[in-house]
N, C-alpha and C positions, 0 to 999 in steps of 0.2 A: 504494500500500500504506500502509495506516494504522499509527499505535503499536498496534493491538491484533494486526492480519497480524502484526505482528512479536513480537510478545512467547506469542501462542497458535495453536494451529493441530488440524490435526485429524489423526490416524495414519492407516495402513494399515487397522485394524481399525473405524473409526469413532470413536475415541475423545478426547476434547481434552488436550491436552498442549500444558505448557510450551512456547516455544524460546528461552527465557532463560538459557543456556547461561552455562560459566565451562571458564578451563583452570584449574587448580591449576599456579603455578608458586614455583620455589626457585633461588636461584644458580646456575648452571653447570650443572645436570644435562640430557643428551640424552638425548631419547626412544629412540634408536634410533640404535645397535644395541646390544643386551642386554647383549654382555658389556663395552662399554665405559659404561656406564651404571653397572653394576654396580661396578665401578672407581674411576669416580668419586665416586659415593655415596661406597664404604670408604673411598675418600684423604680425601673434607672432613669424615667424622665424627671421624674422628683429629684433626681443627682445631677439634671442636668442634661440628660440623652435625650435626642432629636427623636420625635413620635415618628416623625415621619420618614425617618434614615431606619426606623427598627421596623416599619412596616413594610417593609420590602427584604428584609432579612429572609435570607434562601428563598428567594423567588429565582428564576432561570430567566436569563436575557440572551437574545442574541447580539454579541459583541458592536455588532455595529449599529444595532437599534436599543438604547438602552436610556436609564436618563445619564445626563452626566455626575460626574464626579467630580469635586465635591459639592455637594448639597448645598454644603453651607462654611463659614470658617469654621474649621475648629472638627471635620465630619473625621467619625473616627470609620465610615464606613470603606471597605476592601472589595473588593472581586476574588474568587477566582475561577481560572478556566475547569470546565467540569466536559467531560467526554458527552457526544452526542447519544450516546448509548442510553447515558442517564437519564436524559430529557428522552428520549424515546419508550425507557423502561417506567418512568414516574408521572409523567404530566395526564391531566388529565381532566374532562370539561365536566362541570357538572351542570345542568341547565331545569330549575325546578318548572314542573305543569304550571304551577300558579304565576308564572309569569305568563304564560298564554291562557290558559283557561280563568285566573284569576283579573289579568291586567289587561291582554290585549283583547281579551270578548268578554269581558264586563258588561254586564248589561246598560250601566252608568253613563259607558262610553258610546254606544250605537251611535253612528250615525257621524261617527267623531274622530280623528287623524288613525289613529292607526288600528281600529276596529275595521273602518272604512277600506282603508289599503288590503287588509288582508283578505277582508270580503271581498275585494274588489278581484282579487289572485284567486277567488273560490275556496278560501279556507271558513269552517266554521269554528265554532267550541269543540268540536267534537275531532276534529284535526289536532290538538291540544298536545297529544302524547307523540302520535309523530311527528308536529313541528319541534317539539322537547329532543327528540333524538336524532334529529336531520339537525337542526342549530348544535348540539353535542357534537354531532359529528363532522360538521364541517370545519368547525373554529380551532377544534382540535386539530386538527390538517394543516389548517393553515396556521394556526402558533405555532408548533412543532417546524414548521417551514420558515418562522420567521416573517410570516404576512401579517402584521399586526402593525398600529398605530398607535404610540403612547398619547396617552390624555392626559386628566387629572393626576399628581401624586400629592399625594398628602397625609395625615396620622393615621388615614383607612385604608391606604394602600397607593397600589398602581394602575390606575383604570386604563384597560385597552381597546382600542376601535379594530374591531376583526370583520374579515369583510365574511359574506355569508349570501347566498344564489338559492332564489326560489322562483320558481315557473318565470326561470331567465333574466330577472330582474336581480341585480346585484348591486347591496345596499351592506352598509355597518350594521353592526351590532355591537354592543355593550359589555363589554366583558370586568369584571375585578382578576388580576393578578394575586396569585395566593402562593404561599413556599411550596418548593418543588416541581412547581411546573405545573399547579392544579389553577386552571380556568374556572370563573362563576360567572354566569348569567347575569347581567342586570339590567339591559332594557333590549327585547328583539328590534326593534330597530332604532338604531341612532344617526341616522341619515341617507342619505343616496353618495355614494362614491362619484366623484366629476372624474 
């Protein structure tokens, strides 16, 4: 395997993608489990540690899309390079029903942005659990590929714009960054891609 096998490679769908991977890391903080994590973040902000430099602790970036370094003066936060293998073995989307069955066909919203859109593509409520595992599965493709658009970072994390293809029409979605390379759901769509 040459430097290039290692640094590019090809996806699932044909596509070339990075495997130039990084963890984001911070003093002390565990991936897992959630609420001791959480814990700890609270105790070393109170010493001073940046909420939002420890909310990104072991999250997976691709080297060349990542946020910068440093945050801030003073950031005690590091990299390092991690094998594509790992992000391939760990990442992983999670995308709850109640973001479609709860949010986007809401009875509240009929008739209204994005009840309407999806009506409009022939989705109902009842579409609900396969849009759940078509959005899973796409986003995870495309992070793992490095197709993703940093957003917001701040003490909740790293929000990312992934793009996401339904009956042709390819638009964002909403994604949180979480450690290891786990993806969460938080809005099915967050715009149209120009």
């Amino acid at each position: 395997m040459g430097i290039v096998d290692e640094l590019i490679g090809v996806n699932e769908r044909g596509e070339i993608i990075s495997k130039d991977w990084v963890e984001w890391e911070h003093f002390m903080i565990p991936n897992k489990p959630k609420w001791l994590r959480d814990i700890l973040r609270n105790s070393i902000a109170l010493k001073g540690h940046c909420l939002t430099c420890t909310s990104v602790d072991g999250c997976y970036f691709v080297r060349s899309n990542m946020p910068e370094q440093a945050l801030h003066p003073h950031c005690d936060c590091k990299t390092k390079t991690i094998s594509y293998g790992i992000v391939q073995k760990n990442a992983k989307a999670t995308s709850g029903i109640e973001k479609f069955r709860d949010y986007v066909f809401a009875p509240k919203h009929y008739g209204k942005g994005k009840v309407a859109l999806f009506k409009s593509w022939g989705y109902t409520i009842d579409d609900s659990e396969a849009l759940r595992r078509e959005y899973a599965e796409q986003a995870l493709i495309a992070y793992k590929s490095g197709q993703y658009k940093l957003k917001k970072l701040d003490e909740h994390g790293q929000q990312l714009a992934i793009p996401v293809s339904l009956k042709g029409k390819v638009f964002y979605s909403g994604w949180m960054l979480c450690p290891e390379g786990e993806i969460v759901l938080t809005t099915p769509f967050g715009g149209w891609i120009k």
